[in-house]
C-alpha positions as CSV (number, residue, x, y, z in Angstrom):
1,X,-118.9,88.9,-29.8
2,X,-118.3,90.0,-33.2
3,X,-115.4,89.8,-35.3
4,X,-114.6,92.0,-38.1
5,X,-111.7,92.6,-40.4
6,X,-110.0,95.4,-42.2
7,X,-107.7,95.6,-44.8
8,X,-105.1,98.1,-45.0
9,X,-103.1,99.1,-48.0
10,X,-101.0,102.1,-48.7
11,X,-99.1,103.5,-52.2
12,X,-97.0,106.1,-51.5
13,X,-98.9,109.2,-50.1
14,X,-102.5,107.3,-50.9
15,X,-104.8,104.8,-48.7
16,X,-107.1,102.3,-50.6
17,X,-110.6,103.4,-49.6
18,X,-114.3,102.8,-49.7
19,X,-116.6,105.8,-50.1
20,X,-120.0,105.0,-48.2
21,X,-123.2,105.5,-49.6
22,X,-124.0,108.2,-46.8
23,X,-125.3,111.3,-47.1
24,X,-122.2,112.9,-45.0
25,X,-118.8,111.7,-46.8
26,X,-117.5,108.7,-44.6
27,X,-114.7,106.1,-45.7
28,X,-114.3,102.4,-44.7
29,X,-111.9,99.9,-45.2
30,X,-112.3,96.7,-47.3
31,X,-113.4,94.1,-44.6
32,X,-116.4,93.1,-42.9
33,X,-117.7,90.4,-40.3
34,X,-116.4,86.8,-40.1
35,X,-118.5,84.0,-40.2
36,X,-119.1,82.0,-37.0
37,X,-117.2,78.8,-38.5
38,X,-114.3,80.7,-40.4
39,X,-111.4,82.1,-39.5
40,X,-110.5,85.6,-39.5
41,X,-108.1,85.4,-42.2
42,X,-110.2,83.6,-44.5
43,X,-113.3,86.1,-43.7
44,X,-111.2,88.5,-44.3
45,X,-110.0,86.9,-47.4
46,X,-113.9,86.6,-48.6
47,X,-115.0,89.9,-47.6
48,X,-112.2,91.9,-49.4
49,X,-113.6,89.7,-52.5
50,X,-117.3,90.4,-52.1
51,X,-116.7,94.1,-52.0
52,X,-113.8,94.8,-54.1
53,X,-113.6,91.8,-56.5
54,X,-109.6,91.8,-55.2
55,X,-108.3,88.2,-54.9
56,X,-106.3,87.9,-51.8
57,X,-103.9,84.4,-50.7
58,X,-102.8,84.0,-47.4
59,X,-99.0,85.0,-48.4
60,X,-100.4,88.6,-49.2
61,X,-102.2,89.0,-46.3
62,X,-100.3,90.5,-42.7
63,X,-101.7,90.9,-39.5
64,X,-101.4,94.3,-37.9
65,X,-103.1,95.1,-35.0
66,X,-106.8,94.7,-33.4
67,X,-108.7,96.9,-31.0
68,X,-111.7,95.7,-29.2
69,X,-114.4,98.0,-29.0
70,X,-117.9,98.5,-27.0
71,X,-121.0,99.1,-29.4
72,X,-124.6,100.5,-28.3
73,X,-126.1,97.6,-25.6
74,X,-122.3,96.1,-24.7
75,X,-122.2,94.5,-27.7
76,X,-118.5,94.0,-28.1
77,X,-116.8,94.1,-31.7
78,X,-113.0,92.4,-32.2
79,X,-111.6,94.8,-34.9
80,X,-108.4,93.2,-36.8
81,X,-106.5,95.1,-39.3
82,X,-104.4,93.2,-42.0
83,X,-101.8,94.7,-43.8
84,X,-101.5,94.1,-47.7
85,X,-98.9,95.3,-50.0
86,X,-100.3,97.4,-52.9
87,X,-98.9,95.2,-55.6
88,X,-101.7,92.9,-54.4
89,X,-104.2,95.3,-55.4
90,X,-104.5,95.0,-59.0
91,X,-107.8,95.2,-60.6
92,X,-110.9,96.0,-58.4
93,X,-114.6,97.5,-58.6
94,X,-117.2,98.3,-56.3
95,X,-119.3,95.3,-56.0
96,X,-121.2,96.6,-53.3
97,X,-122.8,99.4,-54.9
98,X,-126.1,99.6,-51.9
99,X,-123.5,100.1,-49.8
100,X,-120.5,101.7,-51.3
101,X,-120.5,105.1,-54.3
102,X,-116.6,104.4,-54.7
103,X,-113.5,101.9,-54.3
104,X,-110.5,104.0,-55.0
105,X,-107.0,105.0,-53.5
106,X,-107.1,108.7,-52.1
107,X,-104.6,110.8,-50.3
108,X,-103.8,109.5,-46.9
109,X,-104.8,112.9,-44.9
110,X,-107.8,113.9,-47.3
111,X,-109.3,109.9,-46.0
112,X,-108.5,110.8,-42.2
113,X,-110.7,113.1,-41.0
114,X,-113.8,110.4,-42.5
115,X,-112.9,107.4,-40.8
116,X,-114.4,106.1,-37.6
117,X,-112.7,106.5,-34.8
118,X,-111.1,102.8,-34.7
119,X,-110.2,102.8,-38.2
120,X,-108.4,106.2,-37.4
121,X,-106.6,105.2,-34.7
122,X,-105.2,102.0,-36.8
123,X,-104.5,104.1,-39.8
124,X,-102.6,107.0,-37.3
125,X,-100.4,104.1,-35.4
126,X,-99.5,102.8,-38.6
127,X,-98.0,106.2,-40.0
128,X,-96.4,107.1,-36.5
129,X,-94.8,103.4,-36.5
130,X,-93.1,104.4,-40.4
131,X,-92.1,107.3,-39.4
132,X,-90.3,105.8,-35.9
133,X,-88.5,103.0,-37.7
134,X,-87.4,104.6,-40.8
């Protein structure tokens, strides 16, 4: 099994985003796969880093949800989404720049309709969720 992270981070009406390097436009989240002797919040901890150059502590980090999903040959793939308050996202850079043209905070809806399906389905629960409970 594999075991991936994402961060999630919203300022007001905006989502913090990575543009892939794709010819069609496609966003990510911050995150990638965890080691096989680390947990998930340090990988996720280390991948935000690699990427983005943001320097995450365990008190900024909140669990959200995780979805399990089925890859080409039944490959399964644990996806965990963290939560991170945007005052934790100070300074930050593409560090990945073979795999990423951008690391930027874009309008929520204008980021939606370029997600893969997981990370849409975390990022839709997650507004529904606000909206119920405020």
């Amino acid at each position: 099994m594999i075991v991936k992270t994402r961060l999630l981070a919203f300022k007001k009406d905006k989502i913090f985003v990575l543009k892939k390097n794709s010819p069609k436009t496609k966003y990510t989240f911050a995150g990638g796969t965890v080691k096989k002797n680390e947990t998930k919040n340090n990988g996720f901890i280390r991948e935000v880093f690699e990427e983005t150059g943001v320097t995450l502590s365990k008190k900024d980090i909140h669990y959200y949800t995780s979805f399990l999903v089925v890859k080409a040959k039944n490959i399964l793939v644990e996806k965990h989404y963290y939560i991170v308050d945007k005052s934790a996202i100070k300074k930050y850079s593409n560090l990945e720049s073979n795999k990423f043209t951008r690391v930027c905070w874009l309008p929520i809806y204008e980021v939606i309709p370029f997600l893969d399906k997981t990370d849409k389905k975390a990022v839709l629960e997650y507004l529904e969720r606000k909206v119920l409970f405020q």
